[in-house]
N, C-alpha and C positions, 0 to 999 in steps of 0.2 A: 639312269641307264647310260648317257655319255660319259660320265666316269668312269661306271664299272668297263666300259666298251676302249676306254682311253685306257685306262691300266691294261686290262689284256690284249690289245692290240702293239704292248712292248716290242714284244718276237716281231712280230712281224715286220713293223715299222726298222727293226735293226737289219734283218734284213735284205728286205729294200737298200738300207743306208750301205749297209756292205757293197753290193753289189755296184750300191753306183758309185762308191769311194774310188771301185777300180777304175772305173769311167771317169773321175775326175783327174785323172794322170791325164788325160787327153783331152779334157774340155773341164773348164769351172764350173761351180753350178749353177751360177747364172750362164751360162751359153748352152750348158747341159736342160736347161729348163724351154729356153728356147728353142732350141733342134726340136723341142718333145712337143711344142705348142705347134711348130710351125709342120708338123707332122700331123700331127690333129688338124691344121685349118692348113691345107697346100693351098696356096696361093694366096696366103695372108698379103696383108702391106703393112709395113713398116709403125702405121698410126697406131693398129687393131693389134699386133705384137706390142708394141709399148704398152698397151692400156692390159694385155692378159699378165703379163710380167709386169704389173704395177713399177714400168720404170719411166725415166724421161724420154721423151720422144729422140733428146740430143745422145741419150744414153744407149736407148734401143741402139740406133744408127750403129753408135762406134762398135755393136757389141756385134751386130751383123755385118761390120767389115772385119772382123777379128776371124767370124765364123767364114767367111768368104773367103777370105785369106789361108785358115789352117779347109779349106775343100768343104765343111760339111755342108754350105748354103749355094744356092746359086739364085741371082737376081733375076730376073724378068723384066720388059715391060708391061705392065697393067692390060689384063683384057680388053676393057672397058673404057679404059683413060690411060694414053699411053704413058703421060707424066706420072702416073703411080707405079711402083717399083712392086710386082709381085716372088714373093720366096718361096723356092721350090729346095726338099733336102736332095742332096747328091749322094750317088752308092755309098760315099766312105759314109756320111751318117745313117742311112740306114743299117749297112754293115755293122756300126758301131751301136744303134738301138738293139738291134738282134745279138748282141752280144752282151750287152747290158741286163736283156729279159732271159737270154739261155742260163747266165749267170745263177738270174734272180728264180728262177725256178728249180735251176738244181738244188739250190740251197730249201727251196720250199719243197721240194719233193724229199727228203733228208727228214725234215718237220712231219710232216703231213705219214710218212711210214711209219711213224712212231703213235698213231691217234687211230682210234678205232674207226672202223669203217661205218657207223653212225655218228660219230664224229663228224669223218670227212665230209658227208652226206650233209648232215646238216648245217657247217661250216660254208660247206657252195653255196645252197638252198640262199642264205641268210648275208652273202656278198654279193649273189647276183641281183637279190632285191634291193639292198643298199646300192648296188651300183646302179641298176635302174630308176628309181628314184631319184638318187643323186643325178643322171643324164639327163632326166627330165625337166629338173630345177635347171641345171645347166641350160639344156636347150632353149628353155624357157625368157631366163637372162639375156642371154646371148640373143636372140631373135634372129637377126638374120646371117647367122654363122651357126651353118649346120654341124652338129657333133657325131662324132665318128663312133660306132661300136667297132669292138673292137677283130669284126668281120670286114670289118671295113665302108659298113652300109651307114649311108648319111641320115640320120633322126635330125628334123624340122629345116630339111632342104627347100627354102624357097625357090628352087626351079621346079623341083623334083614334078611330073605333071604337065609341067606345062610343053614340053615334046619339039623339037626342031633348034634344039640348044646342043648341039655335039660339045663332045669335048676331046682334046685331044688325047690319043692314045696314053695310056699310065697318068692321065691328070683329070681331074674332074674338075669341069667352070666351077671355078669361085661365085658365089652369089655376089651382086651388084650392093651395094646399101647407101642409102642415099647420105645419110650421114653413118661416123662411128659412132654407134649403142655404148655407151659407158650405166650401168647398171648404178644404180640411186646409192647405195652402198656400196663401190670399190669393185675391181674386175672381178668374173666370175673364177672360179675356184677353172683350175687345168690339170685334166686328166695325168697322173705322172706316166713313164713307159711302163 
């Protein structure tokens, strides 16, 4: 089934690859991977970004001064520990994801006109389960970095409950973790945009 599902997922996978190719004029796609993690987890640190982009911690650093530099990052200090550097994205990168996804959807809407409407039907049906599942695993991995659907609602928020935790307007508290989670086999897989 993962073959048959890896051969027909061609299309698709190109793309994706298109749309973000226009995006790579303005960010590589290591920086491009990062905007898109640090979107997914607002208010990462520097550690927890190095270990989802399986890079060096000395790597991360230079690649979020680069990002800082060309506008899309902007630094923080840490909630929690002011020594910890928390990253938040700035309007040009979200401007810049919303123009990457309007992209990647005109092209999928192009696709999807041409496939019957039992098709399409059963095509969603069959990605929102796979994406669900796959969050799950995710959430699971991860522990205590909540993953975002793509409503924006946090699955496996270790605040979520516990009530008297504000957070400031347009940002959600980062959850606390006592150590960085690195998963027994390699960081966990990252939502693309």
């Amino acid at each position: 089934m993962s073959a048959a599902l890896d051969e027909a997922a061609g299309t698709l996978l190109s793309v994706w690859e298109a749309a973000r190719e226009r995006t790579t004029s303005r960010l590589s796609s290591a920086q491009l991977r990062a905007v898109m993690v640090v979107e997914q987890y607002d208010g990462i640190n520097l550690r927890r970004l190095a270990s989802l982009t399986d890079m060096l911690l000395s790597s991360a650093s230079r690649l979020c001064d680069r990002l800082v530099a060309a506008g899309m990052l902007e630094r923080e200090p840490g909630r929690y520990d002011r020594r910890e550097i928390s990253l938040h994205l700035t309007p040009a990168a979200n401007r810049l994801l919303a123009e990457l996804r309007a992209d990647r959807r005109r092209r999928l809407a192009r696709i999807l006109a041409g496939m019957s409407a039992e098709g399409r039907v059963a095509l969603l049906r069959g990605m929102r389960e796979f994406d669900e599942v796959g969050r799950r695993d995710e959430a699971t991995v991860a522990e205590d970095w909540p993953v975002l659907r793509p409503s924006g609602e946090r699955i496996g928020d270790p605040l979520a409950g516990l009530g008297g935790v504000p957070s400031p307007p347009g940002r959600p508290v980062p959850p606390r973790a006592p150590a960085e989670p690195v998963p027994p086999d390699g960081p966990s897989a990252v939502r693309t945009a």
